[in-house]
N, C-alpha and C positions, 0 to 999 in steps of 0.2 A: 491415489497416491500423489504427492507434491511434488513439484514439476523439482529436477536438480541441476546442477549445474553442468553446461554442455546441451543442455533441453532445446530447442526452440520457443521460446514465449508464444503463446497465444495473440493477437492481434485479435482485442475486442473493442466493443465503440461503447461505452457510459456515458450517463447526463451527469455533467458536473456537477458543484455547488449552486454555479450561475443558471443555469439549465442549458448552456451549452451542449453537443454530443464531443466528448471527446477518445479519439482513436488512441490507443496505446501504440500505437505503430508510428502514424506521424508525430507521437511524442521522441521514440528511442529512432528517429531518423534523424531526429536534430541533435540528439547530446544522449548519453546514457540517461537510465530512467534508474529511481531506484520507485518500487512498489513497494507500497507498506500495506498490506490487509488489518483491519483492524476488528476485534467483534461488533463492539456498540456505542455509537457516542455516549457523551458525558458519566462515561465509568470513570473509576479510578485512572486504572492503569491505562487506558484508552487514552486520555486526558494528560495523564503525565508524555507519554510516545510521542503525543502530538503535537503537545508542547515545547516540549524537549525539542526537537527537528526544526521546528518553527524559529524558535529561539539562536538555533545553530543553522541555519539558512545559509548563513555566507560560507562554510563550511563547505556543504554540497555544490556553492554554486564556484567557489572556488576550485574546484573539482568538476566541472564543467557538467555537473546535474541537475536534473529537475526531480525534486519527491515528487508523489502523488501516493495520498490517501486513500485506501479503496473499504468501503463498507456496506451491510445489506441498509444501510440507513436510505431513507428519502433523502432528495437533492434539498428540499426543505428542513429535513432534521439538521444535515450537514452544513448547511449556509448556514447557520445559526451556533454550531457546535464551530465549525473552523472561524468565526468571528468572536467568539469567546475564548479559542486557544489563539488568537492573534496571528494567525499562520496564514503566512501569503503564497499557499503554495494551492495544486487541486485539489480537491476532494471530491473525489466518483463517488458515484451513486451504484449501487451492484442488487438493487434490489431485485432482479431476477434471478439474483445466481449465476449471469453466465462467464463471470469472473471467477468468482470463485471457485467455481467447478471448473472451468477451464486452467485453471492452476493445481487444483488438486487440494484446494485447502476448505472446502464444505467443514462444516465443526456438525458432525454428527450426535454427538453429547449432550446432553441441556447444557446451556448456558445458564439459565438459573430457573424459576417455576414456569416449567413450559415450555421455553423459547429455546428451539432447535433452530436448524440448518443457519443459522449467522455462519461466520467467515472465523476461523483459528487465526490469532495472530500470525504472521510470517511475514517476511521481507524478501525481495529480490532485487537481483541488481541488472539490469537486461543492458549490455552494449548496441551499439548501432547497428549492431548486424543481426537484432533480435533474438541474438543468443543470450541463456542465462548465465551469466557470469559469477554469480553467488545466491545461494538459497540459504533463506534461515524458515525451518517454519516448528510452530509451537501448540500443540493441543493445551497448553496452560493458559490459560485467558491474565493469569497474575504476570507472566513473564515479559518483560522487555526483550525489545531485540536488542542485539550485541552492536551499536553503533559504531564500535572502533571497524570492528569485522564490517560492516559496510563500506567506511570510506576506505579501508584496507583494497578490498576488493577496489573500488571505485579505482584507487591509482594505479592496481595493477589493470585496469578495463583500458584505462585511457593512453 
């Protein structure tokens, strides 16, 4: 089940795009975090989500956020996939799964011929106090998250 709002966030450590490891805890100690799980790079609607965010950047940062990306993708797939949607934000690497399962959002389903356990869309908005402030999560891999209901969330966080 996917973590809801009032939860405790997980505090995990991914390899970025860069291959840096990066901590989601000393991310939401500096500013709210919003997390975006996504299924697979260069899909459709993957592609739109993360462009979209990308694009609207000063938005979140206006709002004292940092996004980050989280997918079962390689730090490899992802450097490549977040330099083709222009997005100067992070992109995690979750190829173990210990994100995604630690949030609750494993996609048990096929994604398409074959390809299980990726990541269900869903968003969270985690405060500095590691609490989850807003949960969106979506077994539709076609669905957007609700961007208003993020920065919504985000002003009542701050």
């Amino acid at each position: 089940m996917a973590l809801k709002q009032g939860d405790k966030a997980p505090d995990v450590t991914l390899p970025s795009h860069a291959g840096e490891q990066v901590s989601l805890a000393q991310l939401w100690n500096r500013q709210p975090v919003v997390v975006l799980f996504f299924p697979l790079a260069f899909t459709s609607t993957c592609t739109e989500e993360l462009c979209t965010v990308g694009n609207d950047l000063s938005s979140y940062q206006a709002l004292d956020a940092q996004p980050v990306a989280i997918s079962v993708d390689s730090p490899f797939v992802l450097a490549k996939f977040r330099q083709e949607c222009g997005a100067d934000y992070p992109f995690l690497s979750d190829f173990n799964r210990e994100a995604s399962e630690a949030f609750g959002v494993v996609r048990t389903a096929p994604l398409g011929p074959g390809l299980r356990n990726a990541a269900d869309r869903a968003a969270f908005v985690i405060g500095r106090d590691g609490t989850v402030a807003y949960a969106w999560h979506s077994p539709n891999p076609g669905l957007l998250p609700p961007f208003e209901e993020i920065k919504d969330a985000l002003k009542q966080a701050a």
